[in-house]
N, CA, C and O atoms as a Maestro MAE file, in Angstrom:
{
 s_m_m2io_version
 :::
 2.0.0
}

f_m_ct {
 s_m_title
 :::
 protein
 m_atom[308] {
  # First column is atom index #
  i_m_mmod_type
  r_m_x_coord
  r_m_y_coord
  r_m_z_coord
  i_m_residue_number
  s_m_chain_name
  s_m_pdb_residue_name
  s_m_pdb_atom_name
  i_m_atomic_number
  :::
  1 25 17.214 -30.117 8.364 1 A "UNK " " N  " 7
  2 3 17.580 -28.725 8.533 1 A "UNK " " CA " 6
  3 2 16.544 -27.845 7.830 1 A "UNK " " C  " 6
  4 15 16.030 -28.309 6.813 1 A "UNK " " O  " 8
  5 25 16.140 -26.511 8.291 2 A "UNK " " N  " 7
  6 3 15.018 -25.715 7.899 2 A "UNK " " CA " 6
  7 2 15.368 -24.424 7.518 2 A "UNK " " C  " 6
  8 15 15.845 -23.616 8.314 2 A "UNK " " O  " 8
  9 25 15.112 -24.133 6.098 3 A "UNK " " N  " 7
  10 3 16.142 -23.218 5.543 3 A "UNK " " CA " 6
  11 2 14.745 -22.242 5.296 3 A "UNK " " C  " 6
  12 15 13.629 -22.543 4.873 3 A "UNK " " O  " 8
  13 25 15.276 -21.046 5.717 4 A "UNK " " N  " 7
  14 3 14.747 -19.675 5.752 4 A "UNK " " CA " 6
  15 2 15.036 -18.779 4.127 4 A "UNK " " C  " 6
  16 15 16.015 -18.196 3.662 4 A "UNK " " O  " 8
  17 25 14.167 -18.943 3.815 5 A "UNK " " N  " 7
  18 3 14.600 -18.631 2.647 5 A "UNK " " CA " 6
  19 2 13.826 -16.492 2.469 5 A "UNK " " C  " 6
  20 15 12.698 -16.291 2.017 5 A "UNK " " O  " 8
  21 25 14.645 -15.456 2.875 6 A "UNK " " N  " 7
  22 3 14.191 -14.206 3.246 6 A "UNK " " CA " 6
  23 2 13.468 -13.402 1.815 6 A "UNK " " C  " 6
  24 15 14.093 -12.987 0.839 6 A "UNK " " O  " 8
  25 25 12.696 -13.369 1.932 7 A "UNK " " N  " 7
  26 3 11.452 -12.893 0.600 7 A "UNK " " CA " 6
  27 2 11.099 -11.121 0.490 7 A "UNK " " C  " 6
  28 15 9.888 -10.942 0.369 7 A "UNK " " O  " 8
  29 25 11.764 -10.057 0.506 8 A "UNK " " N  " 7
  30 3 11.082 -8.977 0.596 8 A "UNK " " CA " 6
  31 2 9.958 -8.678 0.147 8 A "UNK " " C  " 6
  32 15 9.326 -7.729 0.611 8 A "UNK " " O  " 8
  33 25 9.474 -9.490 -0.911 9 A "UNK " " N  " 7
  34 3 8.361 -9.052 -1.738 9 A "UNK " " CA " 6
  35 2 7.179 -8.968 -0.796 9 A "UNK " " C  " 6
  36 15 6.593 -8.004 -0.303 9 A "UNK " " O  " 8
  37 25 6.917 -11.013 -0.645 10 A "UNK " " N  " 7
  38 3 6.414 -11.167 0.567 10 A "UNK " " CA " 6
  39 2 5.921 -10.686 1.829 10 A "UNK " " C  " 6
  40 15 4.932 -11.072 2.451 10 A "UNK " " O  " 8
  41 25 7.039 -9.477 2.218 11 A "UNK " " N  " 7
  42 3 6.866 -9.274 3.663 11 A "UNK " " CA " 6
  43 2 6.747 -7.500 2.871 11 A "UNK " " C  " 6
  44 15 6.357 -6.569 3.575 11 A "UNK " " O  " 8
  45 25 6.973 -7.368 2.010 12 A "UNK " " N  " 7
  46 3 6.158 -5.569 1.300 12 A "UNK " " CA " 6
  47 2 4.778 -6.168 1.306 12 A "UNK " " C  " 6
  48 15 3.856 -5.546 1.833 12 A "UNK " " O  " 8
  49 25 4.632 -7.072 0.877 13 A "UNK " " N  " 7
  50 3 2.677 -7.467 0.228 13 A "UNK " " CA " 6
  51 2 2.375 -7.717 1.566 13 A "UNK " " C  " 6
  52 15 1.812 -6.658 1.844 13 A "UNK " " O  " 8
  53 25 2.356 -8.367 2.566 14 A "UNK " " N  " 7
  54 3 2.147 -8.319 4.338 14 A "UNK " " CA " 6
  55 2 1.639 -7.167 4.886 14 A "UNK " " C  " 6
  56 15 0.533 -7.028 5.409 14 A "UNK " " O  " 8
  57 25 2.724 -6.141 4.702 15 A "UNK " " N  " 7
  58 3 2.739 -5.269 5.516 15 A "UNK " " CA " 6
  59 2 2.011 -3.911 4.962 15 A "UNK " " C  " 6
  60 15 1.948 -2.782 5.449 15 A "UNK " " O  " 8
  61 25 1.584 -4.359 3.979 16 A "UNK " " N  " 7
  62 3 0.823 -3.278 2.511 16 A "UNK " " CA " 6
  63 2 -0.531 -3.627 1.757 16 A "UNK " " C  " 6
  64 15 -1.180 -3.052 0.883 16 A "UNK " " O  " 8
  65 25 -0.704 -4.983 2.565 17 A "UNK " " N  " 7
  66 3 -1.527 -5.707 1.872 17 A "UNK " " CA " 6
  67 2 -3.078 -4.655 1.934 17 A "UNK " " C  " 6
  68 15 -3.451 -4.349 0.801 17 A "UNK " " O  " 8
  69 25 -3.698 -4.271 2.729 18 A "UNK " " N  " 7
  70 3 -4.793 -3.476 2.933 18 A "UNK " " CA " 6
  71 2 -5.124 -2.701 2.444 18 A "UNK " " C  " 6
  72 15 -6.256 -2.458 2.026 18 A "UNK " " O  " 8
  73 25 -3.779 -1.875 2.360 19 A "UNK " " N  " 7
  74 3 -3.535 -0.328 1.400 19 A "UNK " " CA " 6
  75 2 -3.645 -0.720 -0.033 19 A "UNK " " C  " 6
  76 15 -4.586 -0.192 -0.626 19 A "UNK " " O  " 8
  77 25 -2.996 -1.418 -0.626 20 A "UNK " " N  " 7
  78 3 -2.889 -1.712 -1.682 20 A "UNK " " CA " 6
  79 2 -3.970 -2.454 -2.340 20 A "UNK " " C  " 6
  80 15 -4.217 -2.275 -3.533 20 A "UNK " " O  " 8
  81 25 -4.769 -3.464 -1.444 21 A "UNK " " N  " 7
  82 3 -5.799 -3.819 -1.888 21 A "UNK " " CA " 6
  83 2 -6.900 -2.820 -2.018 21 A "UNK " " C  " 6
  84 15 -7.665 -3.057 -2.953 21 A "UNK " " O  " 8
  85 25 -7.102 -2.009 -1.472 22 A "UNK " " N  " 7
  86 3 -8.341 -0.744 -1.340 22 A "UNK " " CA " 6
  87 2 -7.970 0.512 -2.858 22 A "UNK " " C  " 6
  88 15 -8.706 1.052 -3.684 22 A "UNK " " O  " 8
  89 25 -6.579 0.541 -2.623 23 A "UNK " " N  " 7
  90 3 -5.728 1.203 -3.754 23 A "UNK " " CA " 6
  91 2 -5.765 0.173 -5.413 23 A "UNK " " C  " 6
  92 15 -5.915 0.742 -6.495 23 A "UNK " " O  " 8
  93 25 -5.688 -0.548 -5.356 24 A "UNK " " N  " 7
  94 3 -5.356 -1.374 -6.474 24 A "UNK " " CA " 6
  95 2 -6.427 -2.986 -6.743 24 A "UNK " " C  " 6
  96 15 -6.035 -3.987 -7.343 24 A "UNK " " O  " 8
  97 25 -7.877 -2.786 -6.064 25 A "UNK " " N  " 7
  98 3 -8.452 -3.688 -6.537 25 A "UNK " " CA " 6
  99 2 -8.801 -4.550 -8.333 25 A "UNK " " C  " 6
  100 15 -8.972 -4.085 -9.460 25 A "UNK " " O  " 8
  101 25 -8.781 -5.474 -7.960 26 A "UNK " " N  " 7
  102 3 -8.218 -6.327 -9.420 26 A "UNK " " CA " 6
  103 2 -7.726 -5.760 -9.941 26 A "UNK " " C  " 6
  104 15 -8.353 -5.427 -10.947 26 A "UNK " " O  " 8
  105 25 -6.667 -5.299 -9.859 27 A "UNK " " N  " 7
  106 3 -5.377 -5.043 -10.504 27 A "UNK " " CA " 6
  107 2 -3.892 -5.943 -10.425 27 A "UNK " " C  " 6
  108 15 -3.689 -6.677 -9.457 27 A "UNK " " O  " 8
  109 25 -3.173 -5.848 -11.219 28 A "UNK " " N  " 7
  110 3 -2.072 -6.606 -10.830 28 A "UNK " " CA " 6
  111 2 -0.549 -5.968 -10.843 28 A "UNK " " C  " 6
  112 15 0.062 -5.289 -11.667 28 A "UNK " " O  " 8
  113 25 -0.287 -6.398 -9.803 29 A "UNK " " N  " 7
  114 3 0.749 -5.185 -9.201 29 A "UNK " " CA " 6
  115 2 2.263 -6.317 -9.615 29 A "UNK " " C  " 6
  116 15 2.381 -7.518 -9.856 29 A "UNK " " O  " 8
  117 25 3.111 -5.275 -9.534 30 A "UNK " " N  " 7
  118 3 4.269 -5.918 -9.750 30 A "UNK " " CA " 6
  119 2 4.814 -5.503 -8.661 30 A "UNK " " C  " 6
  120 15 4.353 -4.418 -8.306 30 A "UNK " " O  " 8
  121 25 6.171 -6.226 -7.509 31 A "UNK " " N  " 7
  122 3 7.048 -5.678 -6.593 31 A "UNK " " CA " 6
  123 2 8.371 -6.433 -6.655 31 A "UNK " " C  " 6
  124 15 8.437 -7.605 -7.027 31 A "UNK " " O  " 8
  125 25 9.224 -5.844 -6.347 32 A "UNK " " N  " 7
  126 3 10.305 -5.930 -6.058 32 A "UNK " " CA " 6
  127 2 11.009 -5.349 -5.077 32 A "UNK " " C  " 6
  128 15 10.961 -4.124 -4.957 32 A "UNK " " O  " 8
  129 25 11.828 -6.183 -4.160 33 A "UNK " " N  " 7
  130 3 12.585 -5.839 -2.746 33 A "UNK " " CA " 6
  131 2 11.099 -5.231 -1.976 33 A "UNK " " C  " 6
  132 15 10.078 -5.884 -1.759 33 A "UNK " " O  " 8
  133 25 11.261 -4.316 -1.774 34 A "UNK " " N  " 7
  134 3 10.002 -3.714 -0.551 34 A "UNK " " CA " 6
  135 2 9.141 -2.466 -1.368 34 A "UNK " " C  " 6
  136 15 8.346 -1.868 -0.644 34 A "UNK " " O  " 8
  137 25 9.205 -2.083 -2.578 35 A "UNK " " N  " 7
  138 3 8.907 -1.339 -3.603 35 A "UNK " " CA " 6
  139 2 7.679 -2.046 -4.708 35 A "UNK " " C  " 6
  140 15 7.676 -3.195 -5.150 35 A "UNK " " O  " 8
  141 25 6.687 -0.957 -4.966 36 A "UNK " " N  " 7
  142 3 6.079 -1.541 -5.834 36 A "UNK " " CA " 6
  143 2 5.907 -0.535 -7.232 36 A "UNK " " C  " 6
  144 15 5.335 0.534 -7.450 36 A "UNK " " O  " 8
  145 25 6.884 -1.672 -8.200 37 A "UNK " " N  " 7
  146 3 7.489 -1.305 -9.387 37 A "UNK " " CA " 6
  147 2 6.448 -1.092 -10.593 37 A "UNK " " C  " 6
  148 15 6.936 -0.877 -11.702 37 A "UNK " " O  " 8
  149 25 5.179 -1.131 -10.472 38 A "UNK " " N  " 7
  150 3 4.143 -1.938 -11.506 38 A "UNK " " CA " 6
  151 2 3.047 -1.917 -11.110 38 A "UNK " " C  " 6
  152 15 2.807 -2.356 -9.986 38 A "UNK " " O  " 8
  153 25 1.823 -1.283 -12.095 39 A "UNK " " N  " 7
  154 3 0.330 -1.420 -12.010 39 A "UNK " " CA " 6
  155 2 -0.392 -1.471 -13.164 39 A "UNK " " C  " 6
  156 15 -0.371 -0.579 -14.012 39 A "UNK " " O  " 8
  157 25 -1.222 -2.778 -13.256 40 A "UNK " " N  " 7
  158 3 -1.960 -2.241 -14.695 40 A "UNK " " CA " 6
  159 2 -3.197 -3.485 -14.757 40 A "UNK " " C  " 6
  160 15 -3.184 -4.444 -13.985 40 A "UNK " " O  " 8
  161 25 -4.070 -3.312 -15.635 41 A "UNK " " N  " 7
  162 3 -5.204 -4.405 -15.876 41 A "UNK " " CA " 6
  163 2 -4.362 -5.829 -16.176 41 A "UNK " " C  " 6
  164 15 -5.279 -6.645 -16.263 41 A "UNK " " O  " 8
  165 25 -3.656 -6.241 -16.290 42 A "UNK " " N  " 7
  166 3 -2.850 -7.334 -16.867 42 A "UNK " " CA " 6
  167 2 -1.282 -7.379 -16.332 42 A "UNK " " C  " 6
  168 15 -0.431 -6.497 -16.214 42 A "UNK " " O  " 8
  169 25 -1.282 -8.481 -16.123 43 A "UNK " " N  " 7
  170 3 -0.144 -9.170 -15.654 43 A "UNK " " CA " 6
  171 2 1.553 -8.208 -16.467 43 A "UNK " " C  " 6
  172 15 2.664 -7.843 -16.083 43 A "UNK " " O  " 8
  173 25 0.573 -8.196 -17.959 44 A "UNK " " N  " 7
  174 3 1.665 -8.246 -18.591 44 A "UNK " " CA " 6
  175 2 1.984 -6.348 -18.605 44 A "UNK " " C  " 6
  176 15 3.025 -5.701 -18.721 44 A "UNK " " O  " 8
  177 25 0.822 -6.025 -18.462 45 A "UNK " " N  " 7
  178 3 1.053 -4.373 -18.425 45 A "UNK " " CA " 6
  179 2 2.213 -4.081 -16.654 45 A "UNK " " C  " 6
  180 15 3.273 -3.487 -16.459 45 A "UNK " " O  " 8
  181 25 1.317 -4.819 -15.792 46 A "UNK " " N  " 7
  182 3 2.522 -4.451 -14.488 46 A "UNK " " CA " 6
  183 2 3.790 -4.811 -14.943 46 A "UNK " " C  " 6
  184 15 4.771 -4.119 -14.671 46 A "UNK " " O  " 8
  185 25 3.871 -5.931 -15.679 47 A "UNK " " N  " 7
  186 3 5.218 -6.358 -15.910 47 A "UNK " " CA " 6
  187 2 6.456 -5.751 -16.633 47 A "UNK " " C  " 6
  188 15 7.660 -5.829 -16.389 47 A "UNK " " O  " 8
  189 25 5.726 -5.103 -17.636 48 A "UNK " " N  " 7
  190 3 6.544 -3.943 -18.755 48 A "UNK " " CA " 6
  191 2 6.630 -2.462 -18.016 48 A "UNK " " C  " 6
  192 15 7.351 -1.561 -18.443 48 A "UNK " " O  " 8
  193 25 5.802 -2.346 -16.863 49 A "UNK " " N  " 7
  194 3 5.903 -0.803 -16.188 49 A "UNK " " CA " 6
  195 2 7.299 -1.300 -15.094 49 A "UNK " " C  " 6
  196 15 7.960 -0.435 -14.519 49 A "UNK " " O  " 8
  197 25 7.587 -2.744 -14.939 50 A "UNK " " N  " 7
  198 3 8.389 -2.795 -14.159 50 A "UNK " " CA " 6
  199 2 9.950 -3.344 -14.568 50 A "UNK " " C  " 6
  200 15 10.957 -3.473 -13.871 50 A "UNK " " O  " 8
  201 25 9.743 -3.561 -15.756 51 A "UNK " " N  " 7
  202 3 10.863 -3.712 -16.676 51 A "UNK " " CA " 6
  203 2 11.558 -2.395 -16.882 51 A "UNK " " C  " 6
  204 15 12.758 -2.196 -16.696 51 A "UNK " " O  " 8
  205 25 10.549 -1.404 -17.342 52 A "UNK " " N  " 7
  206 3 10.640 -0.069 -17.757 52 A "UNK " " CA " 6
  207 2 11.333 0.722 -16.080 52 A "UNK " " C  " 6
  208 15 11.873 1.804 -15.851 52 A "UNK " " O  " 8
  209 25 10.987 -0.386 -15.259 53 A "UNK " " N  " 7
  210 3 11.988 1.090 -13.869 53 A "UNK " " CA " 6
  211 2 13.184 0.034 -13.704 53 A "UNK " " C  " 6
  212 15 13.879 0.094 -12.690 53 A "UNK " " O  " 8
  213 25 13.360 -0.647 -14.398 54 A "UNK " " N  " 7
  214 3 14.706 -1.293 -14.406 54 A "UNK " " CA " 6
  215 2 14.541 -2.735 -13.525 54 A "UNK " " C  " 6
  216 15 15.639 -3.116 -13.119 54 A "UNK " " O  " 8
  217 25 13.548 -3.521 -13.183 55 A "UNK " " N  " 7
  218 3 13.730 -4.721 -12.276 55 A "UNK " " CA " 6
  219 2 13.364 -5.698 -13.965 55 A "UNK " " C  " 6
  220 15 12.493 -5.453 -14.801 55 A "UNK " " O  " 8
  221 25 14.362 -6.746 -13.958 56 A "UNK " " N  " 7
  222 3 13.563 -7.964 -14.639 56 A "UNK " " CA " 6
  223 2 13.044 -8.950 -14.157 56 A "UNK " " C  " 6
  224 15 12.474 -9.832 -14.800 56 A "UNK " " O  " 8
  225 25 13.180 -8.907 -13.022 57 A "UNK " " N  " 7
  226 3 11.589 -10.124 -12.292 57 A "UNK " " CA " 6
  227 2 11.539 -9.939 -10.959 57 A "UNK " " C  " 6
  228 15 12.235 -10.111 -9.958 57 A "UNK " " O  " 8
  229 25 9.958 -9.329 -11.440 58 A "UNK " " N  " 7
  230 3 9.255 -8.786 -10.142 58 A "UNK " " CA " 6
  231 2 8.144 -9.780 -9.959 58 A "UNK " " C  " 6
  232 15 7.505 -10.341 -10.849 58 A "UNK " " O  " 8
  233 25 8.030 -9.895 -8.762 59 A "UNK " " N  " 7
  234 3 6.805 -11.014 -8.276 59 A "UNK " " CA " 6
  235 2 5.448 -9.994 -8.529 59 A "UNK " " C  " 6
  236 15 5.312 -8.795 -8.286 59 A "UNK " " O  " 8
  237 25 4.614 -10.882 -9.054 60 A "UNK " " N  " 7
  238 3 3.677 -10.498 -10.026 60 A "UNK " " CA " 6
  239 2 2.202 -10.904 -9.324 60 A "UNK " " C  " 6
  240 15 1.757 -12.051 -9.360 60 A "UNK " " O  " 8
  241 25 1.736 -10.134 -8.885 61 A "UNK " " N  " 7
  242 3 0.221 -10.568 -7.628 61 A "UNK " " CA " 6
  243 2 -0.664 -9.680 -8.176 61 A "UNK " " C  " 6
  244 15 -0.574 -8.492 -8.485 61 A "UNK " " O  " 8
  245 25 -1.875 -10.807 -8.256 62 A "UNK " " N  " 7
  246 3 -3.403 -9.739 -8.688 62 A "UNK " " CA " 6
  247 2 -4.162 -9.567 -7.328 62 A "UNK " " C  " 6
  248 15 -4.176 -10.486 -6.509 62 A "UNK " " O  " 8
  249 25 -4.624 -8.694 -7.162 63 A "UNK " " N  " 7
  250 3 -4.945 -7.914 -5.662 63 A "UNK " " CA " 6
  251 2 -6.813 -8.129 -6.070 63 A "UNK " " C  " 6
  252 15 -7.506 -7.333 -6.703 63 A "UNK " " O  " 8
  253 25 -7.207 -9.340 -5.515 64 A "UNK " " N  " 7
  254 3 -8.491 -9.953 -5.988 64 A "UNK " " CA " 6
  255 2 -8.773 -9.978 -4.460 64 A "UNK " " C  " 6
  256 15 -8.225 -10.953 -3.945 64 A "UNK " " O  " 8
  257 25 -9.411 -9.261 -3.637 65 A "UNK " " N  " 7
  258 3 -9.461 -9.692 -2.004 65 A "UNK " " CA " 6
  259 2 -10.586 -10.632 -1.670 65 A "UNK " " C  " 6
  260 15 -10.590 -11.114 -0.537 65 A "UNK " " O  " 8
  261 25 -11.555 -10.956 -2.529 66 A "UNK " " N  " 7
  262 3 -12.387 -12.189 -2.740 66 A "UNK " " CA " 6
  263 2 -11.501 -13.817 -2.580 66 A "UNK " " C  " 6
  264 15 -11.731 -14.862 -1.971 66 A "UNK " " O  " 8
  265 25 -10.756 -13.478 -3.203 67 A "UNK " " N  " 7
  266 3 -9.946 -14.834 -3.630 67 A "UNK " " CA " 6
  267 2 -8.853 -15.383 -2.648 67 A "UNK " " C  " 6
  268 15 -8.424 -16.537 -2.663 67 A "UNK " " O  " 8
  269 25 -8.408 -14.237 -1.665 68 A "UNK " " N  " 7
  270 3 -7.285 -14.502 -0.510 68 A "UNK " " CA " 6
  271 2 -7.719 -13.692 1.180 68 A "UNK " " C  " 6
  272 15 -8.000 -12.550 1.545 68 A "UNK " " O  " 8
  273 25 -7.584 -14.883 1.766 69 A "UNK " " N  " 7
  274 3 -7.610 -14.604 2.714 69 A "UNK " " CA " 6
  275 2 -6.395 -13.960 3.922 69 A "UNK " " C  " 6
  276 15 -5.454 -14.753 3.936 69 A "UNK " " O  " 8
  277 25 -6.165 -12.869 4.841 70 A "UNK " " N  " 7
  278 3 -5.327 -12.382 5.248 70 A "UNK " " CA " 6
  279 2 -4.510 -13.289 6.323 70 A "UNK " " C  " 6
  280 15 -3.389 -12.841 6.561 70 A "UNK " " O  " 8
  281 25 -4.861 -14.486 7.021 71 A "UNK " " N  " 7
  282 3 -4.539 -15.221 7.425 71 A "UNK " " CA " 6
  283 2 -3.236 -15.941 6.935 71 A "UNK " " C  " 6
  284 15 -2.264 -16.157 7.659 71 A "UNK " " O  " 8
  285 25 -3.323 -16.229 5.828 72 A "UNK " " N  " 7
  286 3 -2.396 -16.598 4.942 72 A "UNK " " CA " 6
  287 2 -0.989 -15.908 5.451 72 A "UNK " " C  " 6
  288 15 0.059 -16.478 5.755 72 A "UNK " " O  " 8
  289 25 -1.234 -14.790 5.450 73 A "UNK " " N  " 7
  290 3 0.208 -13.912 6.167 73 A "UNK " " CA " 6
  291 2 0.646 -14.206 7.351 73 A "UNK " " C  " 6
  292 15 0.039 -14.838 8.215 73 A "UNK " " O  " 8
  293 25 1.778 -13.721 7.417 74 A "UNK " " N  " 7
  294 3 2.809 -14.030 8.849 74 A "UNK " " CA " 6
  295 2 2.799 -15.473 9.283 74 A "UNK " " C  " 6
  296 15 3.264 -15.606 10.415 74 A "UNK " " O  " 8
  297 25 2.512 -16.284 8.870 75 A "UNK " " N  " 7
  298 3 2.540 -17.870 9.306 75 A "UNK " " CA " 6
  299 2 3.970 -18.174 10.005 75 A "UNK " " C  " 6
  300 15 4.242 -18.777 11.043 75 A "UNK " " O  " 8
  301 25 4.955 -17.387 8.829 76 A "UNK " " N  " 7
  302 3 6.689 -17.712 9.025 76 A "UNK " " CA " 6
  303 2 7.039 -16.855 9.471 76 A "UNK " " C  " 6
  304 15 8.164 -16.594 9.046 76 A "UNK " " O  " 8
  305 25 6.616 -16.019 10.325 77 A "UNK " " N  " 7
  306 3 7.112 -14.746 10.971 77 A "UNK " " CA " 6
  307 2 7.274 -14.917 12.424 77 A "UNK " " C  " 6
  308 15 7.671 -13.979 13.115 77 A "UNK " " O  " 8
  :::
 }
 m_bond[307] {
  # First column is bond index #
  i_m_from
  i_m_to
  i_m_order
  :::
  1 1 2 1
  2 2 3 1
  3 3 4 2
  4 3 5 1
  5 5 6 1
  6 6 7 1
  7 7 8 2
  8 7 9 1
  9 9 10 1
  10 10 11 1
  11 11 12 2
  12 11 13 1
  13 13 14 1
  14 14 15 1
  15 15 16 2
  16 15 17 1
  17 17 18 1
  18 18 19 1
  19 19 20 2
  20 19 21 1
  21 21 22 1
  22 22 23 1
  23 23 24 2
  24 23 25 1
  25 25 26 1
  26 26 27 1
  27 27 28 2
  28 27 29 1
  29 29 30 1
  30 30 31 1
  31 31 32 2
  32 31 33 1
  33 33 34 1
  34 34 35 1
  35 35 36 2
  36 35 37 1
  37 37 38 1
  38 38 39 1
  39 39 40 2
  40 39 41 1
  41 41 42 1
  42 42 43 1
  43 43 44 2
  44 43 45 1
  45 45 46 1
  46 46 47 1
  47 47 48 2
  48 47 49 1
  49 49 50 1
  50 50 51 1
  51 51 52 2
  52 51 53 1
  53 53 54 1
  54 54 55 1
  55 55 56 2
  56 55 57 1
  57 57 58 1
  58 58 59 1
  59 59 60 2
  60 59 61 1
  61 61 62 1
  62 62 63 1
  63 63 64 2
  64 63 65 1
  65 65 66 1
  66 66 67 1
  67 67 68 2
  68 67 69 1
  69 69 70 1
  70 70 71 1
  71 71 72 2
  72 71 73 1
  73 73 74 1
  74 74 75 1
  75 75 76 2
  76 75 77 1
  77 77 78 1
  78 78 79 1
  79 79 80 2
  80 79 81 1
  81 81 82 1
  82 82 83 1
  83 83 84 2
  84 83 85 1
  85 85 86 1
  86 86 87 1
  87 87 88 2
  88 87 89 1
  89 89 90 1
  90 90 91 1
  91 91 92 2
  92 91 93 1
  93 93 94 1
  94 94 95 1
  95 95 96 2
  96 95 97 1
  97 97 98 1
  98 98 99 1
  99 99 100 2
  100 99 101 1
  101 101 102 1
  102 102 103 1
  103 103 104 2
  104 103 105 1
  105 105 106 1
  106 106 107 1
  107 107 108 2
  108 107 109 1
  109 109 110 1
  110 110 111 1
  111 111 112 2
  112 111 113 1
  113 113 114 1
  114 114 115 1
  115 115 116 2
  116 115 117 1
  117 117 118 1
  118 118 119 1
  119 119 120 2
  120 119 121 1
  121 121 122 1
  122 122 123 1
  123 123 124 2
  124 123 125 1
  125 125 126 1
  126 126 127 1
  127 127 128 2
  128 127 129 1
  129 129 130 1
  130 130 131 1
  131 131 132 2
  132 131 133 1
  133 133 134 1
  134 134 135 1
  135 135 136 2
  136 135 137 1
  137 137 138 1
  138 138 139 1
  139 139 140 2
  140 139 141 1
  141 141 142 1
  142 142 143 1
  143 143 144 2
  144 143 145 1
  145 145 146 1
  146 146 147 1
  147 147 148 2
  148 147 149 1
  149 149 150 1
  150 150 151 1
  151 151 152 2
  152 151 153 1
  153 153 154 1
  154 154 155 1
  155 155 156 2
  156 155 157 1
  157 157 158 1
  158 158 159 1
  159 159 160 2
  160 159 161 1
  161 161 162 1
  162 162 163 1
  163 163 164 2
  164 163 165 1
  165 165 166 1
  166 166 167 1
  167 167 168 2
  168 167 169 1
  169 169 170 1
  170 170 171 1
  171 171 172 2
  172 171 173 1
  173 173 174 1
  174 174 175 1
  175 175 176 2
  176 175 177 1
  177 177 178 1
  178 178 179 1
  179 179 180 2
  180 179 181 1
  181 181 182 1
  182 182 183 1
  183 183 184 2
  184 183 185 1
  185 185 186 1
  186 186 187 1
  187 187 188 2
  188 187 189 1
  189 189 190 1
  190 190 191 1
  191 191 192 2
  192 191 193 1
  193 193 194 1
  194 194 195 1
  195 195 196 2
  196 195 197 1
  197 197 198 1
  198 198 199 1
  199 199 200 2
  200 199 201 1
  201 201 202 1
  202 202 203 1
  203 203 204 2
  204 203 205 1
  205 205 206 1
  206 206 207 1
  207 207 208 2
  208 207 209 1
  209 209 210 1
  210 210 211 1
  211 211 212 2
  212 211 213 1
  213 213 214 1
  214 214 215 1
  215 215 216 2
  216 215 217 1
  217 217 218 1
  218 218 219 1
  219 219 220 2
  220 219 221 1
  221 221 222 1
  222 222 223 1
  223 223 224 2
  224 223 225 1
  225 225 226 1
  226 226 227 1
  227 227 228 2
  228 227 229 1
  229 229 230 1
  230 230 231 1
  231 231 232 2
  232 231 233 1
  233 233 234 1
  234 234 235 1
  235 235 236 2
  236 235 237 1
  237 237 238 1
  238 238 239 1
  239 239 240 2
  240 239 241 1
  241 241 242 1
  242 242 243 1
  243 243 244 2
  244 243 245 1
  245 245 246 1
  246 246 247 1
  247 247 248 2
  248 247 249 1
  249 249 250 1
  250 250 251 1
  251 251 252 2
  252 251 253 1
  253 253 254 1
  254 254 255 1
  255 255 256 2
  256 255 257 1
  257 257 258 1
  258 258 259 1
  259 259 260 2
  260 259 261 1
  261 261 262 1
  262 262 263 1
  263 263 264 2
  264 263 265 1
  265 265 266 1
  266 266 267 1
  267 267 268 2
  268 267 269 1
  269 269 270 1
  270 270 271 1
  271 271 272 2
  272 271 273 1
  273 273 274 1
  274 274 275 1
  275 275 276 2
  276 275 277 1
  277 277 278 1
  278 278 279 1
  279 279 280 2
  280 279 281 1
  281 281 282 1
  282 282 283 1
  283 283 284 2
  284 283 285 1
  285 285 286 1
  286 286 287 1
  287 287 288 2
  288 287 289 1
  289 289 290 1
  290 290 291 1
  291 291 292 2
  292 291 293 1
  293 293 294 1
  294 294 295 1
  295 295 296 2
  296 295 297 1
  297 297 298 1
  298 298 299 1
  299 299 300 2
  300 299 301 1
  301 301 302 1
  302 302 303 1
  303 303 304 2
  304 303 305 1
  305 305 306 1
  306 306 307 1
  307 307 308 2
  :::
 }
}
């Protein structure tokens, strides 16, 4: 059996991925649900800007467009 497991973060970073990469190069963004909660030089700075709007765990992505390819997206879509 093949369990769908539904990711908003995922499918915000998909559908945002371009913008946000041009907007937020090496930076590391924090998101939650379809919202992005968090920006800063360090993991740990997005992480406390996103504590601070009230999420305690936000999926945590550094926006390096060297390092990922866009392909990667929609595979499960």
């Amino acid at each position: 059996m093949t369990r769908v497991v539904h990711q908003p973060e995922l499918d915000f970073l998909e559908d945002n991925y371009r913008d946000l990469v041009v907007k937020f190069k090496d930076k590391w963004v924090a998101i939650s649900g379809y919202s992005l909660v968090g920006v800063g030089d360090s993991a740990a700075e997005a992480l406390r800007q996103a504590v601070a709007a009230g999420c305690r765990r936000p999926m945590l992505v550094r926006l390096a467009p060297e390092a990922w390819e866009e392909p990667f997206f929609g595979c499960y879509r």
